[in-house]
C-alpha positions as a Markdown table, in Angstrom:
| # | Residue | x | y | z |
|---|---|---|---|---|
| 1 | Unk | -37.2 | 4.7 | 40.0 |
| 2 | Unk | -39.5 | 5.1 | 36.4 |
| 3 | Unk | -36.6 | 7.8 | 35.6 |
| 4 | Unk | -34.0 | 5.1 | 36.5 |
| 5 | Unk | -35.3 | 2.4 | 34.2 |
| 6 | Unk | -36.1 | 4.8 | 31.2 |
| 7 | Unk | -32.7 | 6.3 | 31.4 |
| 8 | Unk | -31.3 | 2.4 | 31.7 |
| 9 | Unk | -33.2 | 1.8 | 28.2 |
| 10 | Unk | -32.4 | 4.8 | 26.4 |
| 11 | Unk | -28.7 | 4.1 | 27.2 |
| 12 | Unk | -29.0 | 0.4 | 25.8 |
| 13 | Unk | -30.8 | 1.5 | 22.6 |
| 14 | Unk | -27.5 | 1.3 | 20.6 |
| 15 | Unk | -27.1 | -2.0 | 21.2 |
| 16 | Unk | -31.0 | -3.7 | 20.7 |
| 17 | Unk | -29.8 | -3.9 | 16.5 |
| 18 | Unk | -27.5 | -6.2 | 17.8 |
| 19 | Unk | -29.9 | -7.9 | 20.5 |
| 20 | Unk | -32.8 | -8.7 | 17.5 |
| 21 | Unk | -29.9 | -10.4 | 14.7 |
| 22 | Unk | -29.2 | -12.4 | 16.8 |
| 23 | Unk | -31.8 | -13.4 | 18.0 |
| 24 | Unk | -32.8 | -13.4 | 14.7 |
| 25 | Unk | -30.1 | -15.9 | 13.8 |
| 26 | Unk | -30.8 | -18.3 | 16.5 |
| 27 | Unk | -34.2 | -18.7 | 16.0 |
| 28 | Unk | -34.2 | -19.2 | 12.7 |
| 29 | Unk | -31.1 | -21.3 | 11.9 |
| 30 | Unk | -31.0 | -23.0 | 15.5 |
| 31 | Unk | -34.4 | -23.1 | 17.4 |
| 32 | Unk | -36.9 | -23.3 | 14.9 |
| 33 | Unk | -34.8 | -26.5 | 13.0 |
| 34 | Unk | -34.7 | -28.1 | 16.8 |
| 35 | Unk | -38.0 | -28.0 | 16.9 |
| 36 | Unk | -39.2 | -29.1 | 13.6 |
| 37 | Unk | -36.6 | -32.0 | 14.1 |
| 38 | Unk | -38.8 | -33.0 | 17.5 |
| 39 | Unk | -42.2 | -32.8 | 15.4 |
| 40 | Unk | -40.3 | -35.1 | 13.2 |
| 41 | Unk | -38.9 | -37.5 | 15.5 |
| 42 | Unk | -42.8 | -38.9 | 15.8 |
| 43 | Unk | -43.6 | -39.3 | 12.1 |
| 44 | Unk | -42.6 | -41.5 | 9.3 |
| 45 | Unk | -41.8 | -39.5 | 6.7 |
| 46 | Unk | -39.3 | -39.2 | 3.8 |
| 47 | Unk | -39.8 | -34.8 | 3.9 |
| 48 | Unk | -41.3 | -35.3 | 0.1 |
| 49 | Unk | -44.5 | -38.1 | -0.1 |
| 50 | Unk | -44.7 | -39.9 | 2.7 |
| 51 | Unk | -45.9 | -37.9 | 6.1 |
| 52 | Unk | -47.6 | -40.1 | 9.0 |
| 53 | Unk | -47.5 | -39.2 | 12.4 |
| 54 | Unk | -46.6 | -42.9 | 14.5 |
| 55 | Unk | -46.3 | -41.3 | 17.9 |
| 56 | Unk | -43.3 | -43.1 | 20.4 |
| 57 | Unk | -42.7 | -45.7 | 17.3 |
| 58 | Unk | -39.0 | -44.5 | 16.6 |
| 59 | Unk | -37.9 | -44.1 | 19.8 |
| 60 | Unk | -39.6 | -47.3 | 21.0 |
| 61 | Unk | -36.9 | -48.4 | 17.4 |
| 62 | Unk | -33.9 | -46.8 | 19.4 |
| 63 | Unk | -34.2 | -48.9 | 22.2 |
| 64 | Unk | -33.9 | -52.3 | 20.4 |
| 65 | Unk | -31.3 | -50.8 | 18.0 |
| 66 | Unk | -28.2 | -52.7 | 18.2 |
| 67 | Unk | -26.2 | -50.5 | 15.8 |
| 68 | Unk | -27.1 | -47.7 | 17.7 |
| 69 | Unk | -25.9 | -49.4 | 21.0 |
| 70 | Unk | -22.6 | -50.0 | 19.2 |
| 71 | Unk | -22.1 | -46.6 | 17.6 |
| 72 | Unk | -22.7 | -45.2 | 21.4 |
| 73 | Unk | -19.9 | -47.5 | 22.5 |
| 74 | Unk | -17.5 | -46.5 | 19.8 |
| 75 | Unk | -18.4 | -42.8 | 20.6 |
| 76 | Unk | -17.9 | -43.0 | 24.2 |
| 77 | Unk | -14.5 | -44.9 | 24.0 |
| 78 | Unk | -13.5 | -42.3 | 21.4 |
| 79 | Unk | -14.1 | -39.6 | 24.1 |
| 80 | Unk | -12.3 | -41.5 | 27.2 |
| 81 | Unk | -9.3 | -41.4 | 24.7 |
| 82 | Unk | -9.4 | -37.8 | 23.3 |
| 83 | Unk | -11.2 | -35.7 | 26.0 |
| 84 | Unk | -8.1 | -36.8 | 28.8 |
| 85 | Unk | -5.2 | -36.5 | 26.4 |
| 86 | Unk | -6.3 | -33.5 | 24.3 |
| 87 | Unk | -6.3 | -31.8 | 27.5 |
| 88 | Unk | -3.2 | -32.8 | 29.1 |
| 89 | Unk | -1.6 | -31.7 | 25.9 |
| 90 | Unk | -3.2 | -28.5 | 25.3 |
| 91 | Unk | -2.4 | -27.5 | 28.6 |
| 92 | Unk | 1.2 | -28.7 | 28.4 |
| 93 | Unk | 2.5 | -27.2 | 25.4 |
| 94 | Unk | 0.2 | -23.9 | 27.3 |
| 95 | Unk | 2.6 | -24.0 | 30.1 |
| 96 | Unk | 5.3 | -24.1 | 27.5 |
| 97 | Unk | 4.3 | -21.4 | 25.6 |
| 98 | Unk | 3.9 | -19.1 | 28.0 |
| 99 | Unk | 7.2 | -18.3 | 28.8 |
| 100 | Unk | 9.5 | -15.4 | 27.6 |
| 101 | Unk | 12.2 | -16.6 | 25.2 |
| 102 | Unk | 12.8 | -15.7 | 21.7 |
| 103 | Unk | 10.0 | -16.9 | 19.0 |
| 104 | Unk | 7.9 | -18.1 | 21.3 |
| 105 | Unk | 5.1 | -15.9 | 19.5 |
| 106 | Unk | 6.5 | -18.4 | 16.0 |
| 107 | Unk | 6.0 | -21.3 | 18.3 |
| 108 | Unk | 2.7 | -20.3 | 19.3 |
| 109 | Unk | 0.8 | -19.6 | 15.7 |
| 110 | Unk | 2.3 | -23.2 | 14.8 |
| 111 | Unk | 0.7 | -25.2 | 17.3 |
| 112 | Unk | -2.5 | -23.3 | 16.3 |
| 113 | Unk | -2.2 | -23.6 | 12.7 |
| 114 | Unk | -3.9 | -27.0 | 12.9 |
| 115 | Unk | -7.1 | -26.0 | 14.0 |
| 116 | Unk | -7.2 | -23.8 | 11.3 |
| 117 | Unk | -6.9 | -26.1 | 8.8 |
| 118 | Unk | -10.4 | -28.0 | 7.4 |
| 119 | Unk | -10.3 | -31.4 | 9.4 |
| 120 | Unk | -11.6 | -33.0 | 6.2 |
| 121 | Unk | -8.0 | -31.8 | 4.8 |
| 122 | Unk | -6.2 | -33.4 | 7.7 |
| 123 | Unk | -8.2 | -36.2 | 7.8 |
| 124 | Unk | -7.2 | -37.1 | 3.9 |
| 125 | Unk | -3.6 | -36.5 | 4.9 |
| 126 | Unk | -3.1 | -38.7 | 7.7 |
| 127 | Unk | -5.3 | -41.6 | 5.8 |
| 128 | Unk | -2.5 | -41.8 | 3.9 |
| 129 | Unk | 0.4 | -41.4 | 6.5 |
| 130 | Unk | -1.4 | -44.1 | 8.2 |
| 131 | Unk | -0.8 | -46.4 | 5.0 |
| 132 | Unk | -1.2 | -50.3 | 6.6 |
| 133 | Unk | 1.7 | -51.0 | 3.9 |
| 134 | Unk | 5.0 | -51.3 | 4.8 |
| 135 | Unk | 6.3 | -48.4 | 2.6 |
| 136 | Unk | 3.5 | -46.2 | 4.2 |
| 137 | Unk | 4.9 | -43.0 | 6.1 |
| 138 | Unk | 4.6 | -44.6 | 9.9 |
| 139 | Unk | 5.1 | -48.2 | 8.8 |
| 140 | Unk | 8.4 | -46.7 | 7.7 |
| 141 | Unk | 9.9 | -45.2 | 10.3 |
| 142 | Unk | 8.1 | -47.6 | 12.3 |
| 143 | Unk | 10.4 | -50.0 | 10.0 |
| 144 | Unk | 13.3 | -48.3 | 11.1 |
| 145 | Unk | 12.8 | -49.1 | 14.1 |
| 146 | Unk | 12.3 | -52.7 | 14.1 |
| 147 | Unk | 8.9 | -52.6 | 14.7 |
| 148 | Unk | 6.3 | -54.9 | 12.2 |
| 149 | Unk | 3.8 | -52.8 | 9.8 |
| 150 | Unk | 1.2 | -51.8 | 11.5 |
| 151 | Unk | -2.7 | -52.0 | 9.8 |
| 152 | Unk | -4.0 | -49.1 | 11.8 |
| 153 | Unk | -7.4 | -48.1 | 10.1 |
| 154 | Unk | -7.6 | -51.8 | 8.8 |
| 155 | Unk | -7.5 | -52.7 | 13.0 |
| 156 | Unk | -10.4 | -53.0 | 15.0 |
| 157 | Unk | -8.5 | -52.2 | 17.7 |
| 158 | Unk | -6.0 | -49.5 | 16.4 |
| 159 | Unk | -8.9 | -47.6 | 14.4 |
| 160 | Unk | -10.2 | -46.1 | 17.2 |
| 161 | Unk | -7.2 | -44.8 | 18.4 |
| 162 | Unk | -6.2 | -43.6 | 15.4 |
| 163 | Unk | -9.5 | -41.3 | 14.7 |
| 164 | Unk | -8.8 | -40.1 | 18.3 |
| 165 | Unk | -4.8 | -39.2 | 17.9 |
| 166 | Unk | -6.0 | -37.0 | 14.3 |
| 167 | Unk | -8.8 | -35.2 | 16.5 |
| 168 | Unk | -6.2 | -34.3 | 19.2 |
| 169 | Unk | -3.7 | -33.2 | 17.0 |
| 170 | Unk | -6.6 | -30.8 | 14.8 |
| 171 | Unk | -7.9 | -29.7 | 17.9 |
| 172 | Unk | -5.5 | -29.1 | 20.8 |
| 173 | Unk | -4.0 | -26.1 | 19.5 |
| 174 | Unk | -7.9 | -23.8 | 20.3 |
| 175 | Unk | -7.4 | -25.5 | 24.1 |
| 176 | Unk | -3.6 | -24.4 | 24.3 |
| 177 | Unk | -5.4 | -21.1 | 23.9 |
| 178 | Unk | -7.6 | -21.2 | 26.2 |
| 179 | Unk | -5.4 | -22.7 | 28.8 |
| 180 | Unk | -3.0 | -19.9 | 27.6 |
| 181 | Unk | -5.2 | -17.1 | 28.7 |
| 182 | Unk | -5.9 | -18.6 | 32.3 |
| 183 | Unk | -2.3 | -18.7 | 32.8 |
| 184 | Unk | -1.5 | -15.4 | 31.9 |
| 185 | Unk | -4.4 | -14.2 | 34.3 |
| 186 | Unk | -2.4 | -16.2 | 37.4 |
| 187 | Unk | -0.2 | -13.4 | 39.5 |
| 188 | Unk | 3.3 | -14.0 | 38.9 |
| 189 | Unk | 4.0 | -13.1 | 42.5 |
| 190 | Unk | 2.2 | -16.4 | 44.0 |
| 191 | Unk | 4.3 | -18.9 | 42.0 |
| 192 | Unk | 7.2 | -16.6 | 43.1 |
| 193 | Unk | 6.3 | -16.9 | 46.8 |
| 194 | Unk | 5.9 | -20.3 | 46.6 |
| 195 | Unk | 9.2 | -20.4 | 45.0 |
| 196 | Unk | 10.9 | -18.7 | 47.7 |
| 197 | Unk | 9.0 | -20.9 | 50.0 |
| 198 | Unk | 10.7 | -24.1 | 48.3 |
| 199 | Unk | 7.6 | -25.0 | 46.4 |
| 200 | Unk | 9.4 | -26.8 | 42.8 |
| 201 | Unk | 7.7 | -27.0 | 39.9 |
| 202 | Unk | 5.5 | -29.8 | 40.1 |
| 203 | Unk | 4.2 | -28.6 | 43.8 |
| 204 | Unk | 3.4 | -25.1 | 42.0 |
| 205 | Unk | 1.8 | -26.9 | 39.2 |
| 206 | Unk | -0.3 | -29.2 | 40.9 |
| 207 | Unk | -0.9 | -26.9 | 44.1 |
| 208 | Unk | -1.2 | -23.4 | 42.5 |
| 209 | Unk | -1.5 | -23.6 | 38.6 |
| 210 | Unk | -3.9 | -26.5 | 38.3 |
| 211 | Unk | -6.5 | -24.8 | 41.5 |
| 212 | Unk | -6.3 | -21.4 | 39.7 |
| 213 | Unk | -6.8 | -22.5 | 36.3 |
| 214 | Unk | -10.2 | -24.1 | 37.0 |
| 215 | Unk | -12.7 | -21.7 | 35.0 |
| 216 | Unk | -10.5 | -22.7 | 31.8 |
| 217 | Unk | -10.6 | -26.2 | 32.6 |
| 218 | Unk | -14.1 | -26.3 | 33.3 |
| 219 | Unk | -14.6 | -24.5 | 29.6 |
| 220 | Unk | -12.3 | -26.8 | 27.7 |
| 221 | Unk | -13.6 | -29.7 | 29.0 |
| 222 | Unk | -17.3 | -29.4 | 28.7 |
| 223 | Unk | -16.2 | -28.1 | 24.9 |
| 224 | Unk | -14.0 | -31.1 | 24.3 |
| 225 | Unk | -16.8 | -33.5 | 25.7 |
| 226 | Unk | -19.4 | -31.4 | 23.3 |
| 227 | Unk | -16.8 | -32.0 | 20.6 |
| 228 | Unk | -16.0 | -36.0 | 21.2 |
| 229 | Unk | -19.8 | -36.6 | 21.1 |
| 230 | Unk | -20.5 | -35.5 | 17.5 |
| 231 | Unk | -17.2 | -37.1 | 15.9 |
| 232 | Unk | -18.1 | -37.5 | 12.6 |
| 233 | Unk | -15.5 | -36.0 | 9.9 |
| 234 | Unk | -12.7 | -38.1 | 10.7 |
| 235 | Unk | -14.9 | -41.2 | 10.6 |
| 236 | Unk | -16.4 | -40.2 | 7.0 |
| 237 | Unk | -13.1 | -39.5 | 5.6 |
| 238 | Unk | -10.9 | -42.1 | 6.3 |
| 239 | Unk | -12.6 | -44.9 | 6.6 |
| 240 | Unk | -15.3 | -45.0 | 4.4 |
| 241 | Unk | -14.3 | -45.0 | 0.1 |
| 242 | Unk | -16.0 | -45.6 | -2.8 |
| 243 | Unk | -16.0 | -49.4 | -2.5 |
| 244 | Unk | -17.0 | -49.7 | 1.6 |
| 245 | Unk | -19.4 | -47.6 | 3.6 |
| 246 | Unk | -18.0 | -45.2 | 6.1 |
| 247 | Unk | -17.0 | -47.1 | 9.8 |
| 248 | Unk | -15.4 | -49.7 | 9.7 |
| 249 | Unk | -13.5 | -52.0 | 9.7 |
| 250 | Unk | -17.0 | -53.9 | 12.0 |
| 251 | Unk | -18.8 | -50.8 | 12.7 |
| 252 | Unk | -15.7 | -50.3 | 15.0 |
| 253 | Unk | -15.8 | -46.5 | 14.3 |
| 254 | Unk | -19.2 | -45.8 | 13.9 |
| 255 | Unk | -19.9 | -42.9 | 16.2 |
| 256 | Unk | -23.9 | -42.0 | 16.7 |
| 257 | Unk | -23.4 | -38.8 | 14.3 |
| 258 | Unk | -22.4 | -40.8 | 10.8 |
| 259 | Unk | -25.5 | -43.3 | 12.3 |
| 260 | Unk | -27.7 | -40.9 | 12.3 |
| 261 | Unk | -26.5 | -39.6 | 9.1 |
| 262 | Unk | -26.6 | -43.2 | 7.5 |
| 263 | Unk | -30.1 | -43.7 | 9.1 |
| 264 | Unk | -31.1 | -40.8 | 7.3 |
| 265 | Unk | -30.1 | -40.9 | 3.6 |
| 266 | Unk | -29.0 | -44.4 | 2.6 |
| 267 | Unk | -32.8 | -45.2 | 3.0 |
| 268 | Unk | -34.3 | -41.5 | 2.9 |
| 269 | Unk | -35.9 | -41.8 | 5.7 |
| 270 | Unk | -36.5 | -38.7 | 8.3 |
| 271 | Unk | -38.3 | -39.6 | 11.1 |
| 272 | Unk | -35.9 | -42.2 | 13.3 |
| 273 | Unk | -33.0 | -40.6 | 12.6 |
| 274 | Unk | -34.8 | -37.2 | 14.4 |
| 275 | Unk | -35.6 | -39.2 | 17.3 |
| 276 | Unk | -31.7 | -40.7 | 17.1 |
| 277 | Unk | -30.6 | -36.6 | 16.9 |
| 278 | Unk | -32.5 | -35.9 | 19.7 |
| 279 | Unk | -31.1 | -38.5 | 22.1 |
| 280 | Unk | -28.4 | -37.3 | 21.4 |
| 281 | Unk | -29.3 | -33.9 | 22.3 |
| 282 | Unk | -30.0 | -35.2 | 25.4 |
| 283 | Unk | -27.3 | -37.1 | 25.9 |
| 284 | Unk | -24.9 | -34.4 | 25.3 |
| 285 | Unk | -27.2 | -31.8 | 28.1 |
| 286 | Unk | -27.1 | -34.8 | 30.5 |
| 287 | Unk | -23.2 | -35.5 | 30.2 |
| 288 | Unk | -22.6 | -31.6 | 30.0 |
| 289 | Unk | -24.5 | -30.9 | 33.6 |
| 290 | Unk | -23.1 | -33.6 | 35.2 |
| 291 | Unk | -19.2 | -32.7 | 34.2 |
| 292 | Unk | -20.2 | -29.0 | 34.9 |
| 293 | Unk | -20.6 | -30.5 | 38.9 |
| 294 | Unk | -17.8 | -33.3 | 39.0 |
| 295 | Unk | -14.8 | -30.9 | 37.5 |
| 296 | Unk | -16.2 | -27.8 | 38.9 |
| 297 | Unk | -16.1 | -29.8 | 42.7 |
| 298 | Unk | -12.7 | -31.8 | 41.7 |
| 299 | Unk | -10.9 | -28.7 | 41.2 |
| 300 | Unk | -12.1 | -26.6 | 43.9 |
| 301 | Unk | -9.4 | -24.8 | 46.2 |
C-alpha cells in the first residue's frame, strides 16, 4: 500500500510546478483580494486616511438603499432578456453550423469573431448605429420601412433591451461553441434511427438533441447567468458621456456592478461598496446553485 502511494507521488512530481502557480495565482490575485474586500465591507475607510471599523453599518446601508434596489431590478431584467435568447441563438446557429457543406469552417470563425473583439469596441460602435436621429444607421432603414425613429438609449423602456441585444450579439458566438462540441459528441446513428423510425426534425431536436446536450446546457447557462449579473461595459460605454453619468436615461440601466463602481469612486469611499460586492458574491453563488438543480432536473432523460 506505502509502495502504492509513493509510486502515485513520484509519478505526479512533473506536474506539482504546475499545481503551486496556480495556486499561486489564485491566492494571490483572487482569494487574498476576496478576503481583504470582506475585512473591508465592515469599515469606513477611504484605503488612504480614513480607517474605522463600524461592524454591520454598510450592510445594515444596503438594506435601505433604494438605488441599490433599482440597479438589482435593471440587472435582473437584463438577464431574463439575454440569458434565454443568447442561448436559443447560440444553440441555433450550433445546429447550423454543424453540418457538412462547403465553408462552413468560414461561417463558423465569423460568428465567433465577435467575442473576440473588446466589448468596449462594440459597445462604441453600436452607440452610434443606435443613433435616436432619424439619419442614424437603424432609424434609417427603419425609415425605409415606414417605421417612426426610434430613441433607443434615450428610452426607458428600449435601453434595456438595447444593452441586452449588444451583449448577445458579443457573446453568443463562445456558446455556439460550446453547444458545437456537445453536438458533435451525439452518435450520428441515434438521429439516424429515429429518422428511419419517422422521427422529423423537430421530434429529434426536442426528443434527442436537446436530452443529450444537457452537460453543455447546464455550462452555458450557469456562464451566461454568471455573465448577465456583472453587466457593466455596455452600461459605461453607451450611456454614460462626458456631460451625464453612466445609466441612464432614470437609472434605467444601472446594473449593481457600475453601482458599486459609482459607490466607490465618485465619493472615494471603500467600505459600502465591499459590502455591495459581496452581496453580490452571494447573489451570484445563490442563483448559480439553484440553476445548477432546476436545469440539471428540467433536462433530465
Amino acid at each position: 500500500m506505502l509502495q502504492r502511494v509513493l509510486k502515485s507521488i513520484k509519478g505526479s512530481i512533473p506536474w506539482y510546478p504546475f499545481i503551486v502557480v496556480n495556486a499561486a495565482v489564485f491566492t494571490v490575485f483572487n482569494l487574498v483580494p476576496w478576503i481583504s474586500m470582506f475585512d473591508i465591507s465592515f469599515r469606513d475607510t477611504d484605503l488612504l486616511s480614513r480607517n474605522e471599523f463600524i461592524g454591520l453599518d454598510n450592510y445594515v446601508r444596503l438594506v435601505q438603499d433604494d438605488l441599490l434596489r433599482k440597479s438589482l431590478v435593471n440587472t435582473f431584467a437584463y438577464l431574463t432578456m439575454y440569458v434565454p435568447a443568447v442561448l436559443a441563438v447560440s444553440l441555433l446557429v450550433a445546429i447550423l453550423v454543424n453540418r457538412k457543406v462547403f465553408g462552413v469552417k468560414f461561417f463558423r470563425a465569423a460568428y465567433f469573431l465577435p467575442n473576440v473583439t473588446s466589448i468596449a469596441v462594440l459597445s462604441l460602435i453600436f452607440r452610434r448605429f443606435l443613433s435616436p436621429r432619424a439619419d442614424g444607421p437603424i432609424n434609417y432603414m427603419l425609415g425605409l420601412a415606414g417605421i417612426d425613429p426610434q430613441p433607443f438609449l434615450l428610452s426607458v423602456t428600449q435601453a434595456l433591451p438595447s444593452l441586452a441585444t449588444i451583449g448577445i450579439w458579443e457573446s453568443f458566438g463562445y456558446y455556439m461553441v460550446i453547444f458545437l462540441a456537445g453536438l458533435q459528441t451525439i452518435p450520428k446513428e441515434i438521429n439516424e434511427a429515429a429518422a428511419i423510425d419517422g422521427a422529423n426534425a423537430r421530434q429529434r431536436l426536442r426528443r434527442i438533441t436537446v436530452p443529450l446536450l444537457n452537460p453543455s446546457i447546464v455550462l452555458a447557462s450557469v456562464i451566461g447567468v454568471i455573465y448577465g449579473l456583472q453587466l457593466f461595459t455596455q452600461v459605461y460605454v453607451m450611456t454614460g458621456s462626458p456631460s451625464k453619468l453612466p445609466g441612464g436615461p432614470i437609472g434605467s440601466t444601472t446594473s449593481v456592478v457600475l453601482y458599486i463602481v459609482q459607490s466607490a469612486f465618485r465619493p472615494l469611499e471603500m467600505g459600502y461598496p465591499s459590502a455591495a460586492a459581496m452581496l453580490l458574491f452571494v447573489i451570484i453563488m445563490v442563483v448559480t446553485l439553484v440553476q445548477l438543480r432546476v436545469v440539471q432536473r428540467r433536462f433530465e432523460y
